[in-house]
MITOR-642898 format. One record per residue: x, y, z of N, C-alpha, C in turn; residue in one letter; chain; residue number from 0. Coordinates in pm, whole numbers, plus 50000, padded with zeros to 5 digits. Layout:
<nuvexs>
(nuvex (X,Y,Z),(X,Y,Z),(X,Y,Z),a,A,NUM)
...
</nuvexs>
This chain:
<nuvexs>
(nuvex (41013,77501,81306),(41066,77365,81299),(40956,77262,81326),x,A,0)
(nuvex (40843,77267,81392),(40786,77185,81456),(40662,77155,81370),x,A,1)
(nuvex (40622,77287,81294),(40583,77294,81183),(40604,77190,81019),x,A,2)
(nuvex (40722,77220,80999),(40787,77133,80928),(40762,77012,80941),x,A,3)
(nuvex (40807,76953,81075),(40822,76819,81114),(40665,76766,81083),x,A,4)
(nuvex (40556,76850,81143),(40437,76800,81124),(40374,76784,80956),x,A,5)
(nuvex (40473,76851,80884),(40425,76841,80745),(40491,76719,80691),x,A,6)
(nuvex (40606,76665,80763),(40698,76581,80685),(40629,76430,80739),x,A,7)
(nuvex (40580,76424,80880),(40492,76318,80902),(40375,76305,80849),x,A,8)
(nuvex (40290,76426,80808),(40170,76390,80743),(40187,76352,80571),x,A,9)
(nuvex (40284,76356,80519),(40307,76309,80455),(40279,76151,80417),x,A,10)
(nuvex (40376,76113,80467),(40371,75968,80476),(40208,75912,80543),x,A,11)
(nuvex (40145,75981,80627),(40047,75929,80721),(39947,75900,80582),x,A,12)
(nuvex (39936,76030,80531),(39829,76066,80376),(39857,75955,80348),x,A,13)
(nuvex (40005,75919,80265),(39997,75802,80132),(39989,75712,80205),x,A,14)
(nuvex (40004,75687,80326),(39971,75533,80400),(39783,75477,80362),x,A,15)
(nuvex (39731,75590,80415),(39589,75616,80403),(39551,75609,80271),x,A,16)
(nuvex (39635,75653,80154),(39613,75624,79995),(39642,75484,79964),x,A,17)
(nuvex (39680,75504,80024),(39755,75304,79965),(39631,75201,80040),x,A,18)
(nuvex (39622,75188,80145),(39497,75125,80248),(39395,75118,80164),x,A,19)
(nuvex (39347,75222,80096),(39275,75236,80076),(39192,75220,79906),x,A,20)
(nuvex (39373,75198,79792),(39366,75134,79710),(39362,74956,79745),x,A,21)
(nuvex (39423,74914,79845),(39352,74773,79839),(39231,74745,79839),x,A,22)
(nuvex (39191,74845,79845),(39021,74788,79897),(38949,74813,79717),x,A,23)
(nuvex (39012,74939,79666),(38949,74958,79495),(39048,74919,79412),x,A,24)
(nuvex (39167,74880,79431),(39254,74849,79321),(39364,74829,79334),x,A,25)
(nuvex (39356,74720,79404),(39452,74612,79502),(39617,74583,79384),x,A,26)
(nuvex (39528,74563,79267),(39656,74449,79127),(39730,74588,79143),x,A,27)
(nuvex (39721,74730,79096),(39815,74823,79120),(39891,74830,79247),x,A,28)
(nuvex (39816,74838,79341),(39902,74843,79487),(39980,74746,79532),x,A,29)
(nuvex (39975,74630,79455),(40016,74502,79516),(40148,74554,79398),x,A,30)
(nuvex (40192,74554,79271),(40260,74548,79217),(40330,74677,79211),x,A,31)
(nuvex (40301,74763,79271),(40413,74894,79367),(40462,74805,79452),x,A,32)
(nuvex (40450,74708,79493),(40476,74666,79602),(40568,74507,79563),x,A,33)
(nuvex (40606,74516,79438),(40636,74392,79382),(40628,74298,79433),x,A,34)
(nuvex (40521,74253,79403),(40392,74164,79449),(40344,74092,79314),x,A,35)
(nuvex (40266,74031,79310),(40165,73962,79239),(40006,73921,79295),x,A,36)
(nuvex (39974,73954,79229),(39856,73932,79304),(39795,73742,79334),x,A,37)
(nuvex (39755,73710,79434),(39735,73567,79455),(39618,73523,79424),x,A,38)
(nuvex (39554,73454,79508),(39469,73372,79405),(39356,73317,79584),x,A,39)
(nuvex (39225,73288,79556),(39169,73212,79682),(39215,73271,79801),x,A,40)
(nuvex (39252,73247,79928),(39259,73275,80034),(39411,73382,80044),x,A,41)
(nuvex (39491,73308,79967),(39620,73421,79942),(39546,73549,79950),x,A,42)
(nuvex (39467,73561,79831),(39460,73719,79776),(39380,73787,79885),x,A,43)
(nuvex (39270,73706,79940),(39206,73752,80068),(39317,73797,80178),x,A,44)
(nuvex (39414,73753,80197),(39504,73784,80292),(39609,73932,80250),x,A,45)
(nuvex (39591,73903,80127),(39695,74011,80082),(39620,74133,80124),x,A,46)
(nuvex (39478,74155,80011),(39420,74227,80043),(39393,74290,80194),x,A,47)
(nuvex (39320,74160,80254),(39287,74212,80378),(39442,74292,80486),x,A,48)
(nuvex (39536,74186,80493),(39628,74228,80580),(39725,74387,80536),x,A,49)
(nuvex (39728,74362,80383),(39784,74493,80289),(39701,74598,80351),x,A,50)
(nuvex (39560,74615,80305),(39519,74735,80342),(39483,74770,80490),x,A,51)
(nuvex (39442,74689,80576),(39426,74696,80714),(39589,74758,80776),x,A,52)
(nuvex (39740,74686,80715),(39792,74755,80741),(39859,74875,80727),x,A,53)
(nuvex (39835,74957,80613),(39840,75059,80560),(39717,75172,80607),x,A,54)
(nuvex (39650,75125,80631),(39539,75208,80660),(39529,75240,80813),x,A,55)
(nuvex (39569,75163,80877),(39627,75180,81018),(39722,75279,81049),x,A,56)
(nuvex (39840,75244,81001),(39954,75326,81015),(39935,75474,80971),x,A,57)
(nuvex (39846,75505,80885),(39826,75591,80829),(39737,75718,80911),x,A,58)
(nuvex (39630,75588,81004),(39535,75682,81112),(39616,75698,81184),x,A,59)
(nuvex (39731,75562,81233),(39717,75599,81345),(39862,75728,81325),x,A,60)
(nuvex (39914,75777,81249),(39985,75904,81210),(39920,76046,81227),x,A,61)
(nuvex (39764,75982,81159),(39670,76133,81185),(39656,76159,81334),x,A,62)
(nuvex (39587,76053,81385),(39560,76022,81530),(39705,76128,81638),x,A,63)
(nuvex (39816,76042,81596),(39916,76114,81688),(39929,76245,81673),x,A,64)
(nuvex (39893,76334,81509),(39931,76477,81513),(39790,76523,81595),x,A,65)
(nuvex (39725,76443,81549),(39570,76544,81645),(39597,76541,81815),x,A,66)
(nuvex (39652,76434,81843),(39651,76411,81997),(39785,76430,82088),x,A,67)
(nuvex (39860,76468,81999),(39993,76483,82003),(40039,76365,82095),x,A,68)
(nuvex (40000,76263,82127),(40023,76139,82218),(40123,76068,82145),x,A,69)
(nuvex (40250,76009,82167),(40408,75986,82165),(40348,75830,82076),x,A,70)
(nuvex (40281,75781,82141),(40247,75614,82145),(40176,75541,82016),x,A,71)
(nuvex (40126,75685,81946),(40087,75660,81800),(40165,75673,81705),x,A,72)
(nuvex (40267,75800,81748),(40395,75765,81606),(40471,75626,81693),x,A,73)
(nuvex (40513,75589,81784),(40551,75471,81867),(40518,75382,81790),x,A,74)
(nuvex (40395,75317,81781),(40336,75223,81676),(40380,75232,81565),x,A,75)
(nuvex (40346,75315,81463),(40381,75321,81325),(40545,75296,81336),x,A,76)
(nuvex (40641,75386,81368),(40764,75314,81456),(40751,75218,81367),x,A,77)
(nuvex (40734,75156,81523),(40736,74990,81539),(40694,74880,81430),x,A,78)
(nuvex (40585,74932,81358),(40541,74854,81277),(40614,74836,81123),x,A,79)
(nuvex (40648,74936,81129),(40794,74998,81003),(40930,74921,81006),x,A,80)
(nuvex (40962,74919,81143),(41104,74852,81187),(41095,74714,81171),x,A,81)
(nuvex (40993,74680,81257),(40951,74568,81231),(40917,74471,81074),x,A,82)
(nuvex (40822,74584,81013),(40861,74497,80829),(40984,74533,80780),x,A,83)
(nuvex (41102,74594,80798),(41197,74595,80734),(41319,74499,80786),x,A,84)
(nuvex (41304,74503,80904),(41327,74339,80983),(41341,74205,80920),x,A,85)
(nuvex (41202,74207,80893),(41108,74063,80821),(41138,74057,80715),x,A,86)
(nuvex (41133,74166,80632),(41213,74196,80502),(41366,74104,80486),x,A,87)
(nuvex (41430,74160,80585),(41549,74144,80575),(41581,73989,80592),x,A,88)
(nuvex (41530,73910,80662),(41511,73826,80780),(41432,73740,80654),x,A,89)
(nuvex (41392,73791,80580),(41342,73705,80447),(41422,73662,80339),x,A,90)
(nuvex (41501,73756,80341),(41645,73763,80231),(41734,73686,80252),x,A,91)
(nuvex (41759,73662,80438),(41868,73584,80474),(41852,73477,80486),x,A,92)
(nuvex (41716,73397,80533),(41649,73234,80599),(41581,73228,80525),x,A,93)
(nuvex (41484,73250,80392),(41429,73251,80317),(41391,73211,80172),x,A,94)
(nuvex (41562,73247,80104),(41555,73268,79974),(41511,73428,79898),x,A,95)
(nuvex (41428,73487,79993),(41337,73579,79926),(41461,73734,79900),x,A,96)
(nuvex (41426,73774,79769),(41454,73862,79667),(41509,73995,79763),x,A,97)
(nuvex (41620,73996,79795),(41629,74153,79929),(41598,74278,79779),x,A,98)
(nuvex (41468,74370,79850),(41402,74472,79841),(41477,74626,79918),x,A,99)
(nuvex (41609,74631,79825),(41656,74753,79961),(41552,74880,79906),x,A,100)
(nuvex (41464,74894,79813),(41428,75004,79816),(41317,75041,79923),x,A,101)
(nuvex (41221,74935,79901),(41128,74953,80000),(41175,74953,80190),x,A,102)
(nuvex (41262,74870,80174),(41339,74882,80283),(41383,74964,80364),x,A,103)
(nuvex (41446,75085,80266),(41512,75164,80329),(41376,75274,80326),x,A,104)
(nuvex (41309,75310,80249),(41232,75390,80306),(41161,75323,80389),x,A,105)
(nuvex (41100,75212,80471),(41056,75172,80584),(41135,75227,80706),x,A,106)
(nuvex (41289,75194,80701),(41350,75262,80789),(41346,75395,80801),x,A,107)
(nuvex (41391,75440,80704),(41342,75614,80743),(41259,75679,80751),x,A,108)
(nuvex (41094,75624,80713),(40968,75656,80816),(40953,75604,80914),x,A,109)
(nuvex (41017,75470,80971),(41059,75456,81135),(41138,75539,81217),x,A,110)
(nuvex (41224,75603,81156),(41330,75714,81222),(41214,75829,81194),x,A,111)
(nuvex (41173,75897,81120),(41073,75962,81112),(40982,76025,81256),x,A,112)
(nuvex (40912,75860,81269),(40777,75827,81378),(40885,75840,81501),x,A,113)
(nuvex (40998,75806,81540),(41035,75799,81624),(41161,75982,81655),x,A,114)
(nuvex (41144,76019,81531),(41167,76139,81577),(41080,76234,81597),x,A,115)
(nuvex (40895,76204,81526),(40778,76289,81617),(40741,76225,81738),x,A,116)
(nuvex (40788,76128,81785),(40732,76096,81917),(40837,76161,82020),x,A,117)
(nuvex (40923,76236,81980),(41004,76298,82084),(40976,76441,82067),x,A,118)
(nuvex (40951,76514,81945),(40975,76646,81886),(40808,76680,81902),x,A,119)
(nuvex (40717,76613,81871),(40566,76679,81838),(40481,76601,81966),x,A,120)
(nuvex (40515,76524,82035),(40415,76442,82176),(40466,76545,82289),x,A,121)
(nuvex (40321,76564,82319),(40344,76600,82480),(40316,76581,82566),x,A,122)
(nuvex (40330,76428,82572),(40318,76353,82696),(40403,76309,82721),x,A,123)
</nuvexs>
């Protein structure tokens, strides 16, 4: 079982780390998986930068927690998941902005995910 679990988190950790890492070589694809557009001047600097910095994060810090088995790295990713599907939502309602349940819901269930290896695979 524990096995498993560690295959089903590295999953997601990988394509986090794939995606991070297309912003940096080929942002117009990643941005428009992401139904997006790509911006223009300081926008696109932000997209870029904040897109892949946060994808590429979540992604270590996924590797990070299976290597160290420490609770506080799937904790983060967690958090950071719940948190954009939140904002997401929270965009749809005060916003105007377009509700995205697809991306959505898989945000939530790699937050349930992170927060079911920080109980099942941490041993601290």
């Amino acid at each position: 079982m524990t096995r498993v679990l560690q295959v089903l988190v590295f999953i997601p950790g990988l394509l986090f780390i794939i995606n991070g890492l297309r912003f940096a070589v080929a942002p117009e694809p990643m941005l428009a998986s992401l139904h997006m557009e790509m911006l223009n001047g300081l926008g696109r600097n932000s997209q870029i930068g904040d897109g892949g910095a946060f994808f590429l994060s979540m992604g270590l810090m996924i590797l990070l927690g299976l290597v160290t088995t420490r609770k506080i790295w799937f904790q983060a990713v967690g958090m950071m998941l719940a948190l954009t599907a939140m904002f997401r939502i929270l965009s749809w309602l005060f916003h105007g902005a377009v509700l995205a349940p697809d991306l959505t819901i898989i945000e939530i269930v790699f937050a349930a995910l992170m927060l079911v290896a920080s109980s099942k695979l941490a041993k601290d």
